[in-house]
NUVEXTI-196256 format. One record per residue (C-alpha): residue number from 1; residue in one letter; x, y, z. Coordinates in pm, whole numbers. Layout:
// NUVEXTI-196256
@i = NUM; aa = A; x = X; y = Y; z = Z $
...
//
This chain:
// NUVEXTI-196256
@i = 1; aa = X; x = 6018; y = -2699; z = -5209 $
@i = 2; aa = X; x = 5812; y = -2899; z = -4998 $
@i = 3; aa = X; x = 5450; y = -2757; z = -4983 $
@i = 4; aa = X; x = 5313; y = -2744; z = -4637 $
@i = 5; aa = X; x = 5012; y = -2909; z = -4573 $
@i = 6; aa = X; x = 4806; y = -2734; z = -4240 $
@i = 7; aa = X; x = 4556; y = -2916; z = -4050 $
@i = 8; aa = X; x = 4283; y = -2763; z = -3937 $
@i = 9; aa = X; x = 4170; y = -2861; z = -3588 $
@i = 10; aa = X; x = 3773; y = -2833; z = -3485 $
@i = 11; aa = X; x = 3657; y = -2716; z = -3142 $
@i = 12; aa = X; x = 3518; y = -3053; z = -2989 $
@i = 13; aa = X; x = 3364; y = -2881; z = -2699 $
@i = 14; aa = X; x = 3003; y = -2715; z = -2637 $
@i = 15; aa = X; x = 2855; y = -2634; z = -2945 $
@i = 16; aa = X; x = 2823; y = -2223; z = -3031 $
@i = 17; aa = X; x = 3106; y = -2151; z = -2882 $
@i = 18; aa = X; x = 3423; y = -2188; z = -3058 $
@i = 19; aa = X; x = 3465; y = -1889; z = -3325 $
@i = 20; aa = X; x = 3464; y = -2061; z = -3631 $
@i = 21; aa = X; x = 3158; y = -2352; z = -3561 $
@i = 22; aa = X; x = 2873; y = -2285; z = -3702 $
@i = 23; aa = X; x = 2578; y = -2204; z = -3465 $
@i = 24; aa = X; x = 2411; y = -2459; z = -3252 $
@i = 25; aa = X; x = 2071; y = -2500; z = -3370 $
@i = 26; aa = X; x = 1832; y = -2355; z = -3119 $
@i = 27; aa = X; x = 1521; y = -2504; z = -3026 $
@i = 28; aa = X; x = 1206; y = -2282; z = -3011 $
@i = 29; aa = X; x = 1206; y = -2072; z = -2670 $
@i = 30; aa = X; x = 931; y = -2245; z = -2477 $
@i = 31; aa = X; x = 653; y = -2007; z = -2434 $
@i = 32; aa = X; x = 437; y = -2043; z = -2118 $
@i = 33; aa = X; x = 80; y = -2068; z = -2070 $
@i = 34; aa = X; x = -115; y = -1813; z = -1951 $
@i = 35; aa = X; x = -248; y = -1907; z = -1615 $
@i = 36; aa = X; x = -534; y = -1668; z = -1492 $
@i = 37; aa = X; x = -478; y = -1770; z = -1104 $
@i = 38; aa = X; x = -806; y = -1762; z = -905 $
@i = 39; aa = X; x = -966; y = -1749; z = -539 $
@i = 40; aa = X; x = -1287; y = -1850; z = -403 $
@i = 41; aa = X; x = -1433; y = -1537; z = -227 $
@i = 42; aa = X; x = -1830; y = -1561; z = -119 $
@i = 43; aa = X; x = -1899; y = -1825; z = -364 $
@i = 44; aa = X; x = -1696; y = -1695; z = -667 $
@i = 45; aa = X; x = -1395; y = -1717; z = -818 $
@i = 46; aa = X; x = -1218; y = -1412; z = -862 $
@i = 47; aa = X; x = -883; y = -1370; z = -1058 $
@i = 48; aa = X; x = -603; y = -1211; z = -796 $
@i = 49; aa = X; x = -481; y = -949; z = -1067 $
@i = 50; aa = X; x = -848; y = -806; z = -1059 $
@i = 51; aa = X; x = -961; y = -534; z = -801 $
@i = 52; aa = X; x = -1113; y = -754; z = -550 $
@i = 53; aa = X; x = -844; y = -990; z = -587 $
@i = 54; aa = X; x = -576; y = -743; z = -471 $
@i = 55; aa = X; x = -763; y = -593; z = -234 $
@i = 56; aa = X; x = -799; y = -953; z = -76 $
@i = 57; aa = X; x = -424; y = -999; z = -67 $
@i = 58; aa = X; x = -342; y = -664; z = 54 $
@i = 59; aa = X; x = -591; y = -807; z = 376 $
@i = 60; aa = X; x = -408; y = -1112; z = 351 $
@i = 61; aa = X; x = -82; y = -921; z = 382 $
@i = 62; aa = X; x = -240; y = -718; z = 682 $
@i = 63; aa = X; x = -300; y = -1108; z = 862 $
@i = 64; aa = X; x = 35; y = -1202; z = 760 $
@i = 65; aa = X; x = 145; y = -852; z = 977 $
@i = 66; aa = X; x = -63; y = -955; z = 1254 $
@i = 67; aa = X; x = -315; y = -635; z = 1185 $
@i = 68; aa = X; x = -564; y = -837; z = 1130 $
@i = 69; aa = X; x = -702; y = -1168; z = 1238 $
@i = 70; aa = X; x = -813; y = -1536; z = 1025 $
@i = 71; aa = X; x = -1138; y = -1487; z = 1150 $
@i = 72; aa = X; x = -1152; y = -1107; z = 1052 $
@i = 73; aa = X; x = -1040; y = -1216; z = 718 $
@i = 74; aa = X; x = -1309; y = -1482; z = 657 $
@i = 75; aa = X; x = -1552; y = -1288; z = 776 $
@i = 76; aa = X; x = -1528; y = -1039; z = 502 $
@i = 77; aa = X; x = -1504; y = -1210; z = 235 $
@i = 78; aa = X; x = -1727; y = -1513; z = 349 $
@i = 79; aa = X; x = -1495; y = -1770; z = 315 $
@i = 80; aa = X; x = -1576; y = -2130; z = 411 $
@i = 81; aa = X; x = -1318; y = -2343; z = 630 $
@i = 82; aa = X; x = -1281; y = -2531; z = 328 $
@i = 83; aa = X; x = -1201; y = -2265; z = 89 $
@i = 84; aa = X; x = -982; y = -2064; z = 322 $
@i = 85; aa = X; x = -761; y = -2433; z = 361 $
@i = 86; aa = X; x = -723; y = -2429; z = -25 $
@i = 87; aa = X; x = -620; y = -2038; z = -42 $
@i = 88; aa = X; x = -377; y = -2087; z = 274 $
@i = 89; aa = X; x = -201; y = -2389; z = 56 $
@i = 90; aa = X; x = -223; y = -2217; z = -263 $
@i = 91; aa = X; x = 133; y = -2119; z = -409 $
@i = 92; aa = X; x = -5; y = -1844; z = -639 $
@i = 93; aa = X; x = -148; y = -1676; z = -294 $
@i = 94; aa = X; x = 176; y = -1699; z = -137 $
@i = 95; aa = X; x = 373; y = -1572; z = -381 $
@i = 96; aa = X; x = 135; y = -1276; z = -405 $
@i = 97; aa = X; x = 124; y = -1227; z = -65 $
@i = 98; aa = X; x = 472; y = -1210; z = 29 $
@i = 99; aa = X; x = 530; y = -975; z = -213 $
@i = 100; aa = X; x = 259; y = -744; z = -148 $
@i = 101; aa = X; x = 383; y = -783; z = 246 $
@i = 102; aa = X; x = 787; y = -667; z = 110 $
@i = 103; aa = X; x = 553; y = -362; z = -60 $
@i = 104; aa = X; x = 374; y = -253; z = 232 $
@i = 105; aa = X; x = 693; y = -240; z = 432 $
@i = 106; aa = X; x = 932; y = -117; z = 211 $
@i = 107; aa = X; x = 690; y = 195; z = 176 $
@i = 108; aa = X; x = 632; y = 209; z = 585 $
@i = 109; aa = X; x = 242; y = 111; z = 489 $
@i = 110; aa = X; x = 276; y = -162; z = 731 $
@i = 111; aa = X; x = 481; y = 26; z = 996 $
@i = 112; aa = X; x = 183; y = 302; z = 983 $
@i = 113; aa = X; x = -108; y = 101; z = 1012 $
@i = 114; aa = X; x = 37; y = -97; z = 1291 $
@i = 115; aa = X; x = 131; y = 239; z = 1473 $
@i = 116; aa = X; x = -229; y = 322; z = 1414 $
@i = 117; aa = X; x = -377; y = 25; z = 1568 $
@i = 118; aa = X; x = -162; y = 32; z = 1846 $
@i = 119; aa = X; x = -265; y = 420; z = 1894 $
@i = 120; aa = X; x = -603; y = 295; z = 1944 $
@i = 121; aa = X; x = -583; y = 168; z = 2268 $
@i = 122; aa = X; x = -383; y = 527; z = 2401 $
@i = 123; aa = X; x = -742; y = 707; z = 2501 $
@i = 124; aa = X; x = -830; y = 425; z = 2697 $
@i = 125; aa = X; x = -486; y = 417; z = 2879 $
@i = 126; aa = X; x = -464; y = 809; z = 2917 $
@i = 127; aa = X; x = -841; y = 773; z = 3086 $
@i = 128; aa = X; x = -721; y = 529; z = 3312 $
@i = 129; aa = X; x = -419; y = 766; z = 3417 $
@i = 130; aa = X; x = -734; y = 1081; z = 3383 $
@i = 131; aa = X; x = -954; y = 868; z = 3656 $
@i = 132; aa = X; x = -684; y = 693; z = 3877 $
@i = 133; aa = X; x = -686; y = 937; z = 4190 $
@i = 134; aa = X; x = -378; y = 773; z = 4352 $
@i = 135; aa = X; x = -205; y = 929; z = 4020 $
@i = 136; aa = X; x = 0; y = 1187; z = 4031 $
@i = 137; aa = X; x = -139; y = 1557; z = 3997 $
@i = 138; aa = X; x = 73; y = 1634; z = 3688 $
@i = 139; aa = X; x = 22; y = 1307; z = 3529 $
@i = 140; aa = X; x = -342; y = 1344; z = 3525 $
@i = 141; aa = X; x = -331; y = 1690; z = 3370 $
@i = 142; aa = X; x = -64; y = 1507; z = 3088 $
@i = 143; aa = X; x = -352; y = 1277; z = 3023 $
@i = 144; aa = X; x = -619; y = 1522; z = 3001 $
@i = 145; aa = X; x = -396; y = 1763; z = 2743 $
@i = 146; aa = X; x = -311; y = 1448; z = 2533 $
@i = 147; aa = X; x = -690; y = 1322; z = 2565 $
@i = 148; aa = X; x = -771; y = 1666; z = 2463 $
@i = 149; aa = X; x = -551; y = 1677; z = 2171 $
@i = 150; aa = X; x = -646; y = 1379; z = 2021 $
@i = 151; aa = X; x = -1008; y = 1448; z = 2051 $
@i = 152; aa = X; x = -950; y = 1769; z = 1852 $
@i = 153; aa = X; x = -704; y = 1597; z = 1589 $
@i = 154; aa = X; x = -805; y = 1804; z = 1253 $
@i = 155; aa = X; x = -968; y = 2113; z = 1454 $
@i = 156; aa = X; x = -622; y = 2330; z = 1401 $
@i = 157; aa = X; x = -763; y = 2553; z = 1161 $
@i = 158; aa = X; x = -954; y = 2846; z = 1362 $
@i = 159; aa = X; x = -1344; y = 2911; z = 1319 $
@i = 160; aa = X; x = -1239; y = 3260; z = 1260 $
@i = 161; aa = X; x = -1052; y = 3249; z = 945 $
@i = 162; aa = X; x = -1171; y = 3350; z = 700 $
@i = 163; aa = X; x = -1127; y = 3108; z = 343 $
@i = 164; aa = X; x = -930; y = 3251; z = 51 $
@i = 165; aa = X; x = -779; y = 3123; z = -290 $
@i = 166; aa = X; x = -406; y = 3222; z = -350 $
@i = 167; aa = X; x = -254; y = 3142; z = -695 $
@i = 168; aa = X; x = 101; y = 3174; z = -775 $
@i = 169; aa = X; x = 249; y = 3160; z = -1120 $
@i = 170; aa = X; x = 604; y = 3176; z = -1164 $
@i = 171; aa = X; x = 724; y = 3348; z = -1448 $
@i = 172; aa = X; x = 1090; y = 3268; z = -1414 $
@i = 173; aa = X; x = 1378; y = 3529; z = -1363 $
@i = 174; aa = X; x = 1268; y = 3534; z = -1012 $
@i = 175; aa = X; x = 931; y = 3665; z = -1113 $
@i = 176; aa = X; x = 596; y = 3573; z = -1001 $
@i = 177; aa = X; x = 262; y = 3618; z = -1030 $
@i = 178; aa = X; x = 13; y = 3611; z = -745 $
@i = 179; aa = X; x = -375; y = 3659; z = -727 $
@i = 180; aa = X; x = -464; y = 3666; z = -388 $
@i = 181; aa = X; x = -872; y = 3664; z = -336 $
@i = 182; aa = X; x = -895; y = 3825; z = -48 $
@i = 183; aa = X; x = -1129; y = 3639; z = 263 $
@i = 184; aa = X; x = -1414; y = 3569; z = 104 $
@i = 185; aa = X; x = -1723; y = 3691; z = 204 $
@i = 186; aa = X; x = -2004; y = 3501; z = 424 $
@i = 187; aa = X; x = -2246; y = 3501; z = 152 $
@i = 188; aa = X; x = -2037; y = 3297; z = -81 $
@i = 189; aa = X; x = -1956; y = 3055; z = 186 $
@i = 190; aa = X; x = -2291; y = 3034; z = 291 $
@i = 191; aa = X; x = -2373; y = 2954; z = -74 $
@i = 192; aa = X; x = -2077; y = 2712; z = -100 $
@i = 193; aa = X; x = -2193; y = 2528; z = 138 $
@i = 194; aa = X; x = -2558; y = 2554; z = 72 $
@i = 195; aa = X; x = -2424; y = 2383; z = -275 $
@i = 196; aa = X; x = -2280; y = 2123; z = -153 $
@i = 197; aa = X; x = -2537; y = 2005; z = 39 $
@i = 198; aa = X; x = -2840; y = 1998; z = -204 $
@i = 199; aa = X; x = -2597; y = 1700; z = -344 $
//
């Protein structure tokens, strides 16, 4: 009998992955440097992660929304021409700001405030429509209610009623608990308040 020799074929491709090669040496995962990144805001340099850094971008995400202007910006944080020409070009500040700006409109932030700001100029329009005699009689009264309302905005709650404290535990099994106080009475309110304000 003839004995049969076998040859044994190696994988001549990328090493690490043919089953029986040993494993490609790896080289040492490159760790990066920590890079603080910084801004120069009236006169200082202040890192963006810190308070006053994202504060700045969040206004810088505002300018990017059109809410507020270049000049707005510089004036509040009393940047030169010069330094607000290195922040404009600076990556680090883009980066941050672009993702602060997908923030503030994924969570309707931006949507709000620029409903707010355009809500603004509405008194000034519904006086116009209030004062313009050649108006309409109905219109005019639609501006005056609307006027109205929005003067009053966080009046809804009546001078008449009286403050209480509810307080409702639930027990489970449909159960609860509830402590109602009862309107309180002048003289603790008066003393509330008179609290509060020696502070």
């Amino acid at each position: 009998m003839i004995p049969m020799t076998t040859t044994t074929r190696h994988y001549t491709g990328v090493p690490g992955f043919a089953l029986d090669d040993t494993p490609a040496p790896s080289k040492p995962a490159r760790t990066p440097k920590p890079r603080t990144e910084t801004v120069t805001l009236r006169g200082i340099e202040v890192s963006l992660t810190s308070d006053v850094g994202g504060a700045f971008i969040t206004d810088l995400s505002r300018n990017k929304e059109r809410l507020f202007s270049d000049q707005q910006v510089c004036e509040k944080y009393d940047i030169t021409p010069d330094d607000w020409t290195a922040i404009t070009q600076s990556k680090a500040v883009r980066l941050a700001v672009s993702a602060e700006h997908e923030r503030r409109m994924l969570n309707n932030d931006a949507s709000r405030e620029a409903a707010a700001k355009q809500f603004t100029k509405a008194p000034e329009i519904l006086g116009g429509i209030l004062e313009n005699e050649r108006a309409s009689p109905r219109h005019r009264i639609e501006a005056a209610k609307e006027l109205r309302a929005t003067a009053h905005v966080g009046d809804e709650k009546a001078g008449d009623v009286p403050d209480r404290v509810v307080i409702e535990i639930n027990l489970g099994a449909d159960e609860k608990l509830v402590i109602d106080s009862g309107p309180l009475p002048p003289k603790r309110l008066k003393e509330a308040t008179d609290a509060e304000t020696k502070w």
